[in-house]
N, C-alpha and C positions, 0 to 999 in steps of 0.2 A: 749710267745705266746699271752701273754695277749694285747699286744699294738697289734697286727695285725686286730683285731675285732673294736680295734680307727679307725684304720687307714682306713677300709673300711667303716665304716659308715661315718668318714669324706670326703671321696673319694665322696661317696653318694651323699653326702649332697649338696657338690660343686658340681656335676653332677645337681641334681635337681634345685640348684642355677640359674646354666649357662642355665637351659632350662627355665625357670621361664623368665628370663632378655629377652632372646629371643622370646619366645612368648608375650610380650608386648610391647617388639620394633615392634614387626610384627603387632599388635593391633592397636598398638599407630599410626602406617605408614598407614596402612589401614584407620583409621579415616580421619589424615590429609586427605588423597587423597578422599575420600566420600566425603568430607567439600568441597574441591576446587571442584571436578566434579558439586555437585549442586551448587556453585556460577558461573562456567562457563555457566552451564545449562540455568541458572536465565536469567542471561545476555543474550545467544543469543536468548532463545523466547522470553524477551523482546526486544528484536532490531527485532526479525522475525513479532512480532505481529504491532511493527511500524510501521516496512515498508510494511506491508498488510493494516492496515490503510491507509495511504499514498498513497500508489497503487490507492485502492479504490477511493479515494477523487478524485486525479487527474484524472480517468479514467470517475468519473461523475461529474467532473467541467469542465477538457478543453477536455477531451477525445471522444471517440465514444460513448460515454453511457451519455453525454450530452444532458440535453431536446433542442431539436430546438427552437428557437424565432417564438413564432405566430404572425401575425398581431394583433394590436390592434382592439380593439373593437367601440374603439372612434372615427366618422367622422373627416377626416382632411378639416377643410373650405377651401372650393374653391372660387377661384374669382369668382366676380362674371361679366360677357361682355354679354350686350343685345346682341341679337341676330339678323341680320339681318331678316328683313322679307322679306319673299318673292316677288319676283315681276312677272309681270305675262307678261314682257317683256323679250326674247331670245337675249340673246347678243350671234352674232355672234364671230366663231374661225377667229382671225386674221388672214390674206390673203385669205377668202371664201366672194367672195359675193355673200349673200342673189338673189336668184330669185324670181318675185313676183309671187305670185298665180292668176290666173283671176276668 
């Protein structure tokens, strides 16, 4: 009778063993997976925060949110062509002839 009281505390033992391995495989699995989710995490808000930069830029360089071109401010020189002066002579419309007044 005396072995049978071995025999359950070794039973025990290996029981509390086998849960022991198993709750740190499950720990151990856990971690990994926390580790990779924030490395995916990392990576897509940085690629999300890029491509809102990028949005941005595009949208106020060539986009609708674009400043318009004003005129400058600077006179562009004109030629310069005397002007006729006036004359105080009516040149007749081709095919009218003038009537004199008395």
């Amino acid at each position: 009778m005396a072995t049978g009281g071995k025999d359950r505390d070794s039973r025990a033992a290996r029981e509390r063993t086998r849960l022991y391995e198993a709750r740190r495989q499950f720990h151990d699995g856990q971690e990994r997976r926390r580790t990779r989710d924030n490395l995916i995490a990392g990576i897509v808000g940085g690629v999300l925060i890029l491509g809102l930069i990028g949005a941005q830029t595009v949208y106020f360089v060539a986009g609708p949110g674009a400043p318009v071109p004003s005129p400058s401010s600077t006179p562009t020189p004109t030629p310069t062509v005397p002007n006729p002066t006036p004359s105080s002579t009516v040149t007749p419309e081709p095919g009218v002839t003038p009537t004199p007044t008395p």
